[in-house]
Backbone bond lengths (Angstrom), bond angles and torsions (degrees), N, CA, C in turn:
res aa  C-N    CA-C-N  psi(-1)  N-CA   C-N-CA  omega(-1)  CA-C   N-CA-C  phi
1 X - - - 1.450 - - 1.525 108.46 -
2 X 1.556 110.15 132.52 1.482 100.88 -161.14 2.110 82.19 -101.73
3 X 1.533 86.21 148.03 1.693 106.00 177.11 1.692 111.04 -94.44
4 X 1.513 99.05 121.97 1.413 89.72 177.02 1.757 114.00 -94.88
5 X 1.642 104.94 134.12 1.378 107.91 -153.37 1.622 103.65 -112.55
6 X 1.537 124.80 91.17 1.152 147.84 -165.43 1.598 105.88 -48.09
7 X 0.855 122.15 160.26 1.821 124.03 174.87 1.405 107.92 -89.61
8 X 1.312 122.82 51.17 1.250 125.42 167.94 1.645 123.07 -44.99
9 X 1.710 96.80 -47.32 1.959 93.23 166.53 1.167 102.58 -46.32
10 X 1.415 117.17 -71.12 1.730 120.49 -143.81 2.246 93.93 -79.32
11 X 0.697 141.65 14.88 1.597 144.89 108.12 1.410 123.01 -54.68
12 X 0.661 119.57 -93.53 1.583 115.43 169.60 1.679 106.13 -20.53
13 X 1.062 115.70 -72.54 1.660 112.26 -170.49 1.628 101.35 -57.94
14 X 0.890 151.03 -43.53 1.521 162.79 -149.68 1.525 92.84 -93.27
15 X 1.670 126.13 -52.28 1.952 110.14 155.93 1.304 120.50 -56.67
16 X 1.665 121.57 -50.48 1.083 90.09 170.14 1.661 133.42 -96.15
17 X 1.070 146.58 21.80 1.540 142.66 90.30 1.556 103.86 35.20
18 X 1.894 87.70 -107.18 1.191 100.63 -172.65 1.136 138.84 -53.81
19 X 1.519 107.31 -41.48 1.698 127.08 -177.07 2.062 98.85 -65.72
20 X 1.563 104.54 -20.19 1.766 79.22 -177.79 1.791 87.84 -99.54
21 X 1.135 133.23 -7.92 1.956 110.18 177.89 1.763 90.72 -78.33
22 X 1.306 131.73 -58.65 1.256 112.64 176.22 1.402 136.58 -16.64
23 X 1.760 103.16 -73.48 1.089 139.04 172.04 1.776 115.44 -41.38
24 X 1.415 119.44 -47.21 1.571 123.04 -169.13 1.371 93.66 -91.68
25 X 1.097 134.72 -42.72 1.622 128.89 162.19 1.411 110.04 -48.12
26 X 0.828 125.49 -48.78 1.293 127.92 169.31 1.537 113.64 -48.65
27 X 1.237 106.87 -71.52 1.571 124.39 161.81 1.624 124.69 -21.59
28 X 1.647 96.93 -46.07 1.596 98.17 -166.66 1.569 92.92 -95.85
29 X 1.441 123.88 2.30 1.716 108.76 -174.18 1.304 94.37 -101.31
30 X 1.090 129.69 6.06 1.891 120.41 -156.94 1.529 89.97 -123.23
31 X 1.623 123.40 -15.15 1.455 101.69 172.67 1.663 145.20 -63.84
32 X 1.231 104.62 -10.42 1.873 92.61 170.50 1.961 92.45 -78.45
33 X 1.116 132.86 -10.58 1.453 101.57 158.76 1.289 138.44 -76.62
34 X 1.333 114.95 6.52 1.631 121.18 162.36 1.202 135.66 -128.52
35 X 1.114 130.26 141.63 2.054 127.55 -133.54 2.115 77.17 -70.73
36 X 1.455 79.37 156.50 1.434 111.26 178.82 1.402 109.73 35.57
37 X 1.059 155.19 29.68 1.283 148.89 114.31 1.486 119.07 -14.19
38 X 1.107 128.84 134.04 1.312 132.86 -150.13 1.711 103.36 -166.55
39 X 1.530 111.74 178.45 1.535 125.50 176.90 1.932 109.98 -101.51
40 X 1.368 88.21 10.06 1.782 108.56 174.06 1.458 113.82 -60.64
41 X 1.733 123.62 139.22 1.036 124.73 164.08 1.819 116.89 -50.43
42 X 1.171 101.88 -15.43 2.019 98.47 179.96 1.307 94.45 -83.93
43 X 1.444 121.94 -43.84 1.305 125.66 -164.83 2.069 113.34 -46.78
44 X 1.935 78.00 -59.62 1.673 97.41 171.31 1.477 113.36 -50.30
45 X 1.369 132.69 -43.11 1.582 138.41 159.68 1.091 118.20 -41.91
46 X 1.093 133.06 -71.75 1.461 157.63 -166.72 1.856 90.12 -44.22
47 X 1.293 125.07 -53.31 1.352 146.78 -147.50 1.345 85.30 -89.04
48 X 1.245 116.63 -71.35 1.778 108.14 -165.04 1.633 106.32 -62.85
49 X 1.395 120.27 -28.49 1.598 120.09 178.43 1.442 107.20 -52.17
50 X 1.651 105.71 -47.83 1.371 116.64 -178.33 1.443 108.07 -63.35
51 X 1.448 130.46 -46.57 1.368 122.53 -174.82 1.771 118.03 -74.23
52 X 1.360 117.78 -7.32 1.195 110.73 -171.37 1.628 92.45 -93.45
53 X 1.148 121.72 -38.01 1.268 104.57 167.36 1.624 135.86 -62.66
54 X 1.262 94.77 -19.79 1.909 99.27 155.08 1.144 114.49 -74.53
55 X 1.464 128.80 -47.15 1.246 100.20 -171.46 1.795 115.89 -75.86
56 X 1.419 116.20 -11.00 1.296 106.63 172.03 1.695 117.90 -83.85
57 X 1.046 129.48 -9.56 1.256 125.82 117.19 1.281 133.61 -34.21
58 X 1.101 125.95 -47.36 1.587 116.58 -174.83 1.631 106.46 -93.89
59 X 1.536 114.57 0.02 1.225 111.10 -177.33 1.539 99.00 -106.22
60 X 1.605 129.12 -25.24 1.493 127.97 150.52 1.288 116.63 -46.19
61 X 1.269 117.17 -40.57 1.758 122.33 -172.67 1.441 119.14 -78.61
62 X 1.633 112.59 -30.74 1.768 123.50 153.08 1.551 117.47 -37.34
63 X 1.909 84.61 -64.62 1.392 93.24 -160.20 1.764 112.26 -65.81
64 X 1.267 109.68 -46.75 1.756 120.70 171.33 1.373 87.07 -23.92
65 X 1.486 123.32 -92.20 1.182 143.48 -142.71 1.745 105.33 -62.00
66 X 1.141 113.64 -22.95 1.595 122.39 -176.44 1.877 88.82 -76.79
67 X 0.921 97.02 -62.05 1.659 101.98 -177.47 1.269 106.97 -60.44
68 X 1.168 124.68 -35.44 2.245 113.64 174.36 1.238 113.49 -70.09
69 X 1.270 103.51 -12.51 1.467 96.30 -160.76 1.818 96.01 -116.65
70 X 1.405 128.09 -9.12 1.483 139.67 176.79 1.509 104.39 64.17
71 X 1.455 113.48 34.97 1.438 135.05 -178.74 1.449 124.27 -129.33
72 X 1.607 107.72 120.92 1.246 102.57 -166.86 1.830 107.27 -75.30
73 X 1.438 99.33 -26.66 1.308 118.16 -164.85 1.860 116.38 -114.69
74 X 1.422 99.76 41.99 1.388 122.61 -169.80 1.722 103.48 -64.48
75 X 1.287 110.14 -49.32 1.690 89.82 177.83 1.315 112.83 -80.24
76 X 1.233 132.58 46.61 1.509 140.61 146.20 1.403 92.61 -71.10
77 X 1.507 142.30 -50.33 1.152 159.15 -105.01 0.967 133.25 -171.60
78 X 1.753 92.88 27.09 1.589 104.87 -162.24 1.950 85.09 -84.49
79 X 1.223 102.84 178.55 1.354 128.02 160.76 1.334 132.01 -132.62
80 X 1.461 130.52 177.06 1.615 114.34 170.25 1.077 132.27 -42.78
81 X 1.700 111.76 -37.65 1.375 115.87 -177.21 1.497 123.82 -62.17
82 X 1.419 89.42 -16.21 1.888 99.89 -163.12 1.663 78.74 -81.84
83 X 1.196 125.10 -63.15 1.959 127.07 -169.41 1.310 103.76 -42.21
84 X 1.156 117.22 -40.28 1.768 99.26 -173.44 1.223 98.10 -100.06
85 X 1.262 141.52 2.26 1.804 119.28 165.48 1.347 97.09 -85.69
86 X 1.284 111.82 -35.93 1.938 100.88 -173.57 1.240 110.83 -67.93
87 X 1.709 122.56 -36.44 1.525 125.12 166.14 1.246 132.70 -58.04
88 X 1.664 109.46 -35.21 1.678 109.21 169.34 1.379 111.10 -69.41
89 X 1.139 111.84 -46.69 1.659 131.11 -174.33 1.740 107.56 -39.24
90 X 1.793 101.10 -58.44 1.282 106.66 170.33 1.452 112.65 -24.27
91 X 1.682 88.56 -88.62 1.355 103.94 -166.02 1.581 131.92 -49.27
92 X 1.629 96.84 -23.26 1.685 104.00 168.92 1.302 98.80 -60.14
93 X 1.669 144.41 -55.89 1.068 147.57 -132.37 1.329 103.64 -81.00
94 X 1.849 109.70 -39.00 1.403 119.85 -170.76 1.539 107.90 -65.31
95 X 1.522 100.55 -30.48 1.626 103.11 -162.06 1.892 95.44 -72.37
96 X 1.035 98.70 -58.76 1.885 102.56 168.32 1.234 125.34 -10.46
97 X 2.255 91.40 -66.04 1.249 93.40 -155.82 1.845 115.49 -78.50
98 X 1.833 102.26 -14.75 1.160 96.30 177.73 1.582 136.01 -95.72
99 X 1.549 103.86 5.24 1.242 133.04 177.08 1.855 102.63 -68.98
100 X 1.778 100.90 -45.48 1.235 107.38 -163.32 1.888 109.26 -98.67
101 X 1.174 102.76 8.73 1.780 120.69 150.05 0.806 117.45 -109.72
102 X 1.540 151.84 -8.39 0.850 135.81 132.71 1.937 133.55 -31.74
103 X 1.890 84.83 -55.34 0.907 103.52 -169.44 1.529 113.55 -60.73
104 X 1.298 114.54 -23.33 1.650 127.04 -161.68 1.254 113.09 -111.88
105 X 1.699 107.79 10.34 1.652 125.41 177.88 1.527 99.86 56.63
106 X 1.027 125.53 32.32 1.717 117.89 158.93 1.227 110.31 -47.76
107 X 1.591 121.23 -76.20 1.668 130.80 167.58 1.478 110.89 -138.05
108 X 1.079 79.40 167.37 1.781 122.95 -178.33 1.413 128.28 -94.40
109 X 1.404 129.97 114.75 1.925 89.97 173.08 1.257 106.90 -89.97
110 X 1.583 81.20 164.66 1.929 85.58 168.87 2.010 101.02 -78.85
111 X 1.552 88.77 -178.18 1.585 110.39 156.41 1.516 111.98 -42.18
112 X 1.478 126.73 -51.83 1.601 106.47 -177.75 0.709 106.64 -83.47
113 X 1.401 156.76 55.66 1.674 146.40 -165.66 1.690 76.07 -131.83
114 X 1.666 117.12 107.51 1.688 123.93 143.81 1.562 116.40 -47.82
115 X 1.375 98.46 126.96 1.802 97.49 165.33 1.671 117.72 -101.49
116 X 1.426 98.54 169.94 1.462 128.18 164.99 1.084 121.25 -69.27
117 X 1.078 147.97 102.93 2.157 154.05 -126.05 2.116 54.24 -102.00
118 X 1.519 92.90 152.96 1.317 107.64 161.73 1.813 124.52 71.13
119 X 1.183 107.12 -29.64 1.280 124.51 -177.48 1.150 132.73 -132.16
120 X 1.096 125.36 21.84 1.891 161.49 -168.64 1.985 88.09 -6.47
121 X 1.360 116.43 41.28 1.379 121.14 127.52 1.426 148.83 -76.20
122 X 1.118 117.87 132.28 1.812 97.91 -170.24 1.317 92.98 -69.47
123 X 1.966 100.35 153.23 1.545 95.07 157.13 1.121 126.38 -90.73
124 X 1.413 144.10 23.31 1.333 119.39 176.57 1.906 105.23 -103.65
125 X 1.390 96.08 -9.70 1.755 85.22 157.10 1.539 102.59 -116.79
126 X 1.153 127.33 46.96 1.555 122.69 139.88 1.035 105.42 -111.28
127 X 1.284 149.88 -47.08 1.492 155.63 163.45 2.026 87.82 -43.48
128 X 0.950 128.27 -82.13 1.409 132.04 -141.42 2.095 108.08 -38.29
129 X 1.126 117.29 -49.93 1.350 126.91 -172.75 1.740 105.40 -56.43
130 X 1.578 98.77 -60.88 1.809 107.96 178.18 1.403 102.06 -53.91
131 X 1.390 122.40 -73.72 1.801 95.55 169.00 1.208 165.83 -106.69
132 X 1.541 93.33 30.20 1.654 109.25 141.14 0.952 123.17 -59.13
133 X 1.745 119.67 -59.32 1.499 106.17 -165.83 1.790 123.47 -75.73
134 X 1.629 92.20 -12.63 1.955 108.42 159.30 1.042 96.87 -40.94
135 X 1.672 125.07 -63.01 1.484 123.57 -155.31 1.717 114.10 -86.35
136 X 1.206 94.10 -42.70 1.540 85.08 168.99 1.591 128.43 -42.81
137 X 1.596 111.17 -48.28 1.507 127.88 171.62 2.089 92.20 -56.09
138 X 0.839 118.56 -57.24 1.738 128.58 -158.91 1.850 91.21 -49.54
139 X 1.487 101.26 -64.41 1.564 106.59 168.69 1.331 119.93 -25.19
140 X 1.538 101.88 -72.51 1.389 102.47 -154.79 1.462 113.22 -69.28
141 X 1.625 116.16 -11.76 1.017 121.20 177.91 1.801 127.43 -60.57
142 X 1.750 77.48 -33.41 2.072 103.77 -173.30 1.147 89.09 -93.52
143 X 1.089 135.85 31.43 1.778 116.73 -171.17 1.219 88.01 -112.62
144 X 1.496 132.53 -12.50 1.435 105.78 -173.71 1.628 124.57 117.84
145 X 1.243 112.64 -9.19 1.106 146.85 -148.38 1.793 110.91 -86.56
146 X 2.040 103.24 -49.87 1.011 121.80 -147.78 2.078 78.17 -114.41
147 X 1.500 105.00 158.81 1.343 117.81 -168.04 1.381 117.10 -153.11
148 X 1.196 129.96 106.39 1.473 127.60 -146.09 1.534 90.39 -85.14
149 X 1.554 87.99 154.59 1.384 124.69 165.83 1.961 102.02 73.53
150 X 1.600 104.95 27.46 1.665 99.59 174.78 1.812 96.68 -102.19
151 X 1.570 101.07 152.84 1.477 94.24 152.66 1.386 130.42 -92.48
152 X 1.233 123.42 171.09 1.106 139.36 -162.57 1.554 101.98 -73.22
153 X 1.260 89.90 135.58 1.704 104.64 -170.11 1.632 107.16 -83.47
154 X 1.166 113.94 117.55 1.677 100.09 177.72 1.435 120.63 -59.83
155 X 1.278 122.69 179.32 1.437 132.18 -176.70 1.541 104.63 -99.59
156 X 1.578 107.47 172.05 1.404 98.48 -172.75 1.397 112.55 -79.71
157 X 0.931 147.31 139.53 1.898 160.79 173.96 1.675 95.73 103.64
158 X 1.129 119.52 34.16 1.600 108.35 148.18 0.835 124.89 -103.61
C-alpha cells in the first residue's frame, strides 16, 4: 500500500513565513513599550530574534495539531476547539516566554507597557502570540492552500 506523504515541510515553512512577517511587524510597532527600544540595527535584531521564535511556535502548534488530527491539512477543518487550544496555548507560551526574558534581562518595559493584573506581563505581548498564530492559521487557510470537498490526507506511517 503506497503512503501518501503530504508536504508537511513546505506547510510548516509557509506558517512559519507568515507567522514571522506578522510577528516582526508586530515586533517593530510595540517598541516604545520596552526600555531602549529604538530604530537601531540591535533594536531591528532583538525584534526578528523575538519573531523567529513565534513563528516556531506557531509552526509547533500546526504541526501538534496536524499530528492530532492525522492531517496534514487540518485547518481546512479546523473547528472552535482547534481556536481556543491554539489561543490558550498562545498565551500560556507568551506568559513563559516573557517571564523567562525577563528573567535573562532580554527586555524591560517601559512606563507605557499595560500589565497583566496577576502576572506582571505586558499585555500586548501576551495577547500578541494567541492572535497571531489565530491569524496566521486564518491566512494560510485563504491562501489557497485548502480545497473543498478533498479528504484528509493521511500522515506519514499510515
Amino acid at each position: 500500500m503506497t503512503t501518501v506523504r503530504p508536504p508537511v515541510k513546505r506547510i510548516l515553512a509557509r506558517t512559519s513565513s507568515v507567522a514571522f512577517g506578522l510577528n516582526f511587524a508586530w515586533e517593530m510597532l510595540q517598541m516604545p513599550l520596552f526600555q531602549g527600544m529604538n530604530w537601531s540595527p540591535g533594536s531591528w535584531a532583538l525584534c526578528a530574534a523575538a519573531s523567529l521564535g513565534d513563528a516556531a511556535f506557531s509552526a509547533a502548534a500546526y504541526g501538534a495539531l496536524a499530528w492530532a488530527h492525522r492531517d496534514a491539512w487540518w485547518v481546512c477543518r479546523r473547528d472552535g476547539l482547534d481556536v481556543v487550544l491554539i489561543f490558550v496555548g498562545g498565551l500560556l507560551a507568551a506568559v513563559v516566554g516573557e517571564w523567562v526574558s525577563h528573567a535573562l534581562g532580554w527586555w524591560s518595559y517601559s512606563p507605557l507597557m499595560p500589565r497583566v493584573p496577576g502576572l506582571g506581563v505586558g499585555v500586548v505581548p501576551f495577547v500578541q502570540l494567541a492572535l497571531l498564530t489565530v491569524v496566521t492559521f486564518e491566512l494560510l487557510r485563504a491562501s489557497g492552500g485548502c480545497r473543498p470537498h478533498t479528504k484528509p490526507e493521511p500522515m506519514d506511517g499510515e
